[in-house]
Every structure is written in structure tokens, then in C-alpha cells.
N, C-alpha and C positions, 0 to 999 in steps of 0.2 A: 504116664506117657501115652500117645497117640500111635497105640501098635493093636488096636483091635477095630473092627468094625463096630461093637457094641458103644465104645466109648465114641471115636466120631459121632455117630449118631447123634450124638448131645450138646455136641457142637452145631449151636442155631446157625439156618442153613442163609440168615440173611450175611452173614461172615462166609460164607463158605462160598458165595456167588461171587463174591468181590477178588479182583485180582490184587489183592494185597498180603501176599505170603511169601513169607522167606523160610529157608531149614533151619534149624539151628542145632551148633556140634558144641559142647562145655571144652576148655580148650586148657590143661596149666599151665603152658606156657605163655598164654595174652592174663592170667589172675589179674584180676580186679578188687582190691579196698580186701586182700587176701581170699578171695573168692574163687574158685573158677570163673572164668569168664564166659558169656553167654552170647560166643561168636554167631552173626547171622553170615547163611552162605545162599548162593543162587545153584539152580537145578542145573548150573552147569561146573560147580565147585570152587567156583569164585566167589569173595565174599561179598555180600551182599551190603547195603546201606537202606538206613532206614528212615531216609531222606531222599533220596534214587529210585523213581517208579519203576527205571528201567531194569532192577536187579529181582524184582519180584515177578511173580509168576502165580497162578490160578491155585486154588486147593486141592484139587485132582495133579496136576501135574507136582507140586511138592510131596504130595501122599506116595504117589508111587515111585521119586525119589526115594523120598525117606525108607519105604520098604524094604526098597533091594541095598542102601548103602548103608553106611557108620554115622550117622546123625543120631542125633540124641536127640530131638525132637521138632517141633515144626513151629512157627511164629505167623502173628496177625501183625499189620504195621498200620498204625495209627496215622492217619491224617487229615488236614484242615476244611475236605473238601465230603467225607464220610460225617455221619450223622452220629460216631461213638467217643464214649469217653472209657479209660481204663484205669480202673484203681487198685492197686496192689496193698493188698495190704501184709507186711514182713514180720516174722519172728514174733506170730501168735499162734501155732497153735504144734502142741505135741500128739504126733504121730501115732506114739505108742498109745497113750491114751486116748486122743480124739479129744483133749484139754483142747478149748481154745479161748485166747483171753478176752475178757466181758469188753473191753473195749472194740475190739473186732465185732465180736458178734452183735455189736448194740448197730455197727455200721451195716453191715451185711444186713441187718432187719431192718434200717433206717432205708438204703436203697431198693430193697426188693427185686432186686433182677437178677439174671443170671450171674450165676457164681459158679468159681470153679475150684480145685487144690491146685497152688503152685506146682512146679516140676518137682521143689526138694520136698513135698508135705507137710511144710512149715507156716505155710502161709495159703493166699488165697487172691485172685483176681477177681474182679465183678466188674463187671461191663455191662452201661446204661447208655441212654439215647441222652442226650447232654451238648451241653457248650459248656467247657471251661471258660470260666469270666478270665479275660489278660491281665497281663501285671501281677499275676500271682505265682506261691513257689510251686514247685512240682514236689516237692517231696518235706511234709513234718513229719517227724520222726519215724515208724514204721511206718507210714502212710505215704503212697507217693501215687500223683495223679495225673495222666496223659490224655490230650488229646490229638496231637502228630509228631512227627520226629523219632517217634517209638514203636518200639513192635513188644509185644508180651507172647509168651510162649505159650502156647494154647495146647492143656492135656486133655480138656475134654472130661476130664473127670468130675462132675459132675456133683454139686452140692446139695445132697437132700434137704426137701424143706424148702427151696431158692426157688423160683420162676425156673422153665425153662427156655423164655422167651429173654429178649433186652428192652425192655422198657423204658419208656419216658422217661428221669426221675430228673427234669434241673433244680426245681422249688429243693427237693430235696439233697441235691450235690452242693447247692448254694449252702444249705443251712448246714450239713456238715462241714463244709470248705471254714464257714464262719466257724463253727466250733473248734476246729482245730485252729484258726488264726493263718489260714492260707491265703486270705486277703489281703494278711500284711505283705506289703513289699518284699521283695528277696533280700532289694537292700533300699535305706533311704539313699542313699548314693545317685540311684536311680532318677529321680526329681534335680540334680544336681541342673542349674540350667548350663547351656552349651554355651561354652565362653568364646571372647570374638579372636582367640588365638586358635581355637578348635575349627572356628567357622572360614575361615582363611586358610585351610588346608587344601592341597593339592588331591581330588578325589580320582582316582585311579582304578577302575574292575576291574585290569589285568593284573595291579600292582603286586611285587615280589619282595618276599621275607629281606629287610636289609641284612647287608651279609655280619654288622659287626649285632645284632641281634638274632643270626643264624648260628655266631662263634658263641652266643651266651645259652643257646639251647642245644647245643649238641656239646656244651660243657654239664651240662646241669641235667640229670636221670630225671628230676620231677617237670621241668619244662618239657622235656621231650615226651613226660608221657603226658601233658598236657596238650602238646602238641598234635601227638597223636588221636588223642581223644579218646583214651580206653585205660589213664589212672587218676582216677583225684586225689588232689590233695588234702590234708587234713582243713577243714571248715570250711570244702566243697560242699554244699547240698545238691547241686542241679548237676547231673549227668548227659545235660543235651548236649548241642553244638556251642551254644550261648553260654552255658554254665562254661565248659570250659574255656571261650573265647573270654568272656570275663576274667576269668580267675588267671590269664595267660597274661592278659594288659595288664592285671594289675603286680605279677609280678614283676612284670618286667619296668613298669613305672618305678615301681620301687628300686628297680638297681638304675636308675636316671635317663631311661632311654625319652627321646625325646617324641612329640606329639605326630610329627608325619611319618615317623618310624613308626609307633605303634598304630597308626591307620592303616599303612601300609602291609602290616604284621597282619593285622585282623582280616584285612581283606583278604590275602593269601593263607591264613588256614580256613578259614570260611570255605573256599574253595576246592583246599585241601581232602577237606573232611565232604567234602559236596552237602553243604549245608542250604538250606532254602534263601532265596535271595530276600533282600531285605533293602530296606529306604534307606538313601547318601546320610539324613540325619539321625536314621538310626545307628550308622557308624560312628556319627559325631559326638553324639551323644555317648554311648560305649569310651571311645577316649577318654570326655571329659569325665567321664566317672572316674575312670582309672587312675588320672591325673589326680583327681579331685581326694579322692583314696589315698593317694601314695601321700600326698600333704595332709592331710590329716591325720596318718600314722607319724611320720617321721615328727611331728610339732607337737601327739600326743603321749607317743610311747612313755617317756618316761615320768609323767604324770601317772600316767596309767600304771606304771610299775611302784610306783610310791603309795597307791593307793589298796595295790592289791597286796601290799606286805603289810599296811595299816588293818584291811580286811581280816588277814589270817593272826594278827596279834589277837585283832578285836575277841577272836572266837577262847581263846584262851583267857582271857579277862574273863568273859560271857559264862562259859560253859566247861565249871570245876570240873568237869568228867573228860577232857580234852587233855591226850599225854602225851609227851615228846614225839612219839610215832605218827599219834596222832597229826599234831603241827606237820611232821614231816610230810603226812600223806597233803593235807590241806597246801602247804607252799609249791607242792609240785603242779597241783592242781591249778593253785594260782597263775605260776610259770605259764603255764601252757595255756592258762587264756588271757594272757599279757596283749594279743591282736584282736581279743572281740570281747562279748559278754561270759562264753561259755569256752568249757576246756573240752575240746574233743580227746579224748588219752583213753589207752588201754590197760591195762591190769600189768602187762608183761612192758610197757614202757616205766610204770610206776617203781616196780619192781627192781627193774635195771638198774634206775637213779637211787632206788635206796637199798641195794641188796640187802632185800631179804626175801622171803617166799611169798607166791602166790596168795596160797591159803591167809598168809598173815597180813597181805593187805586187801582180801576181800572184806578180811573179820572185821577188816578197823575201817571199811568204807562204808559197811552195813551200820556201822554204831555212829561215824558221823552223819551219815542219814536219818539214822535216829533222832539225834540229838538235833537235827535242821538246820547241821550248817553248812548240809551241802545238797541238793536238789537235783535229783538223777531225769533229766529231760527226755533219755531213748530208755525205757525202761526194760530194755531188752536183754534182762538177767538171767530172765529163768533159762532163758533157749543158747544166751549164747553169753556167757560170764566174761568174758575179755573184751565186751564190748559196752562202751558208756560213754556219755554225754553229759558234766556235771553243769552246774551254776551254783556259784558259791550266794550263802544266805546270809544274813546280817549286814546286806549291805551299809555301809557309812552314807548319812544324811550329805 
């Protein structure tokens, strides 16, 4: 935490010039993906945005906040027109021991700039002079990479061995962005061209939520916190404005609303949320994806379900060591990535559908990991065991 002068100190004082500081107080009531949530507030107790220059304020004036009040800690806010990039990287490294995993630290030596320990000491930020290249995700797997829209919680505590400066690093942000595959698209979706039903929309910047798409989000807990913009859903990656304005139209394409309704949507939580403004085609495009999405699930699904029950037979054919529990674990896994490539599911959802204990389907997730027929993408076991990301193996030609 930033509650001594020793630790400030170590906070590079080219951040500390800039007026882009918000407080931030951990809240259980707004939890996030089961988390406490890591509410930003302004030095006047409203909360802040990290999109909104107007809700920030200088590093001195949040410090002596924070002093005298109930904050939990203090935030830098990342943006388009600042010379920094932020990379978090999550659930590597243990506390108790000062274990931290070879993946991490190969990153942390590849950037060479200042580093910091997360607030929970689980992890670690590093901030370098950079551009993020566009069109790419913010977040593989424990790695997730900002350059506005974001604030990161600044402890100040300080990574021995790391620069104490922020340094240049793009050659190098590029070459690891490449190594993790952060290049690829968020989605091909995206390349979708803008059709001439999208382009003949009625373009509106006051435009307001329609009301019989206002009666489907204040029906629906996951739209609303979509709406909101502080729960994703499960095979959310992108926690911006965008990530969730995405993931909003595409629900709601899928329950049939129509294309000036969902323009009309986007424009109004965009504004909602005080999201940074953006190009008439860049809304249009946004739709057609959506559209473009919602038809492609509905005319693929069950293809896709035929293939993912041929999958989980295949593994049983394949690989004699595979037993009834087994299959079971594998078909749930299936189920649950029926909408993409991979199954985002936890340990205690697994569990539920097939009562029986924890313990007993870790044993039997470790052994089909083993045996390769299933491919754990977030490998974030050791720190936090109810959390996984599979992709089933032996794919069929």
C-alpha cells in the first residue's frame, strides 16, 4: 500500500507530475468475476472514471486524501495522449515464499523497467514508455495490457533488481505482445465488412436505450451488469468500455433485437459509462459484428454440439485410461464451450453438475491433463485452484 513516505519515493516522479490520479477503496458490494472490486473515487468522494479527465486530480492532492480517509489505496489512469503503457501481470507469484512464476519473470527481465507488487502480492505491474499497436486484446491470460481507459493501482512498492526509471521498451512490448499472440484480433468478427443495412442507419449522439430493449436488461442480472460495466460475462476478455459494449450487442442480437435498436443501445451506454468518443463507422461496424455473430451462432450451434460430443467419445476410443468420471468431467467441459473454442468453467461449477467433491474433480482434471486431452490455457492453478480456462485436445480432422 502507499501509506509511507519511503514507499512513494519509488514512485517515478514523471507519474507523480501528471494529473492523472484517482483513490481507489476495494468495495463487496460492486465484486467483480468474484473479486472485490477495485472502485475508483475522486478527492471529493464521488466516484471517479477512468475515462473522465474531470474526475482526477494531482498526486499530492489524492496522497493527502488518502491519509486522512478509508481508501485502500491510490491509482494512475492511463491515456491516449501520456507516453505510458501498463502491464499487469496476475496470479504469479506467492507471497509467502517470493515464488514467482518463470513466465512472469522471463517478462519482467524482457521489459526492464520499472516494476511494482500488485496491491494483493500476487502479482506485479511494469510500466514502460510504449504504444500499444491497435486491434489487439488487452488481456491473454494472466497478462493483460493498457494504454487508456485504465487506471492501475500504484503501491509503490517497489521491485528489487527492476529500473527505477520507466523506460523506452516498444521493440520489446511488440516482441512479447507477439509471443503471447496479442496481435491476434479479439475476434475475427471484427474484419466483418459493414453491410448496406448497417450503413443506412439512422446515426443519433443523443440517441436513448429503446425502451423494449431497456424491459430485456432490467429483466436479465447479466445484461445489467453489462450495462453497468463492472461484471463480465463468462468469455468476456476485455474489461474496457468496448469489451463490454461488445459483448452487450451481441447479446442482445442474439435475442433478435433489431439493427437501429442496437446502434441506438451502443450509443447510449457509451455515454452512459462516459466512454471516449469514437467514429459514426466505428459504431457501424460494432453492429455489424454483432449481427454478423448472432448468425453465425444461431446456423452454427448445433453443428458445433454434434461435434463436441464426437470429440469427447473420440477421447475414450483414444486413451484406455479415460473412465466414466472421467467422460463426465470432459462432456461438461464440452457443454460449456458449445459458444467458442474454449470452456471458461470453475471447479465448483463442475462439481455442481456432477455431485461430487471438489478434491475429486481436481484429481481427475490433473490426470486428463496428463493424458492431453484437455489443455489448461490460464494456468492459474497453483494461486487460485477454482479457476480454469480448458481447450479440449484431439481435435477431429
Amino acid at each position: 500500500m502507499v501509506n509511507t513516505v519511503e514507499v512513494r519515493h519509488f514512485i517515478p516522479e514523471e507519474l507523480r507530475v501528471l494529473r492523472q490520479w484517482v483513490l481507489m477503496r476495494l468495495e463487496a458490494e460492486r465484486r467483480k468475476n468474484g473479486k472485490l472490486a477495485k472502485v475508483p473515487y475522486q478527492c471529493n468522494g464521488k466516484t471517479a472514471s477512468s475515462t473522465n479527465a474531470s474526475t482526477w486530480a494531482s498526486f499530492d492532492q489524492v496522497v493527502e486524501v488518502f491519509d486522512g480517509g478509508d481508501y485502500t489505496g491510490i491509482g494512475y489512469v492511463f491515456t491516449e495522449t501520456d507516453a505510458y503503457v501498463g502491464i499487469d501481470l496476475d496470479g504469479c507469484r506467492t507471497p509467502k515464499t517470493g515464488f514467482v512464476e518463470p513466465w512472469a519473470q522471463q517478462i519482467i527481465e524482457q521489459l526492464d523497467s520499472y516494476t511494482e507488487f500488485s496491491v494483493s502480492g500476487t502479482g506485479f505491474h511494469c510500466y514502460v514508455k510504449a504504444t500499444k499497436p491497435t486491434d489487439t486484446k488487452n488481456r491473454v491470460g494472466g497478462v493483460e495490457i493498457y494504454s487508456s481507459g485504465r487506471y492501475f493501482v500504484v503501491t509503490g512498492e517497489h521491485v528489487k533488481g527492476t529500473p527505477l526509471t520507466i523506460n523506452t521498451r516498444q521493440a520489446q512490448l511488440e516482441t512479447m505482445m507477439a509471443e503471447y499472440k496479442f496481435a491476434q484480433q479479439v475476434s475475427t468478427l471484427k474484419t466483418t465488412p459493414t453491410s448496406a443495412a448497417v450503413d443506412g442507419l439512422v446515426f443519433d449522439t443523443n440517441a436513448r436505450c429503446p425502451d423494449d430493449v431497456w424491459g430485456l436488461i432490467e429483466a436479465s442480472e447479466g445484461l445489467q451488469g453489462l450495462w453497468r460495466a463492472d461484471t463480465m460475462l463468462d468469455g468476456q476478455t476485455d474489461d474496457s468500455p468496448s469489451g463490454y459494449g461488445f459483448m452487450l450487442l451481441g447479446q442482445l442480437a442474439m435475442k433478435g433485437i433489431v439493427a437501429q435498436s442496437l446502434l441506438d443501445t451502443l450509443i447510449a451506454f457509451r455515454r452512459h459509462v462516459n466512454a471516449r468518443d469514437r467514429s459514426e463507422s466505428w459504431y457501424r461496424d460494432e453492429v455489424a459484428n454483432a449481427l454478423h455473430r448472432a448468425d453465425q451462432m444461431r446456423t452454427t450451434t448445433r453443428a458445433s454440439n454434434d461435434t463436441l460430443v464426437e470429440l469427447t467419445f473420440r477421447h475414450l476410443r483414444q486413451e484406455p485410461e479415460v473412465k466414466p468420471i472421467d467422460f463426465c468431467v470432459l462432456a461438461v467441459l464440452a457443454l460449456a464451450s458449445r459458444d467458442g473454442d474454449t470452456a471458461r468453467v470453475s471447479v465448483k461449477e463442475i462439481t455442481a453438475q456432477l455431485n461430487v467433491s471438489e478434491e475429486h474433480v481436481q484429481r481427475h482434471l490433473r490426470k486428463l491433463e496428463g493424458l492431453g486431452c484437455i489443455v489448461v490455457i490460464e494456468t492459474a492453478r497453483r494461486h487460485r485452484p477454482k479457476l480454469y480456462r480448458f481447450a479440449l485436445s484431439h481435435v477431429p480432422p
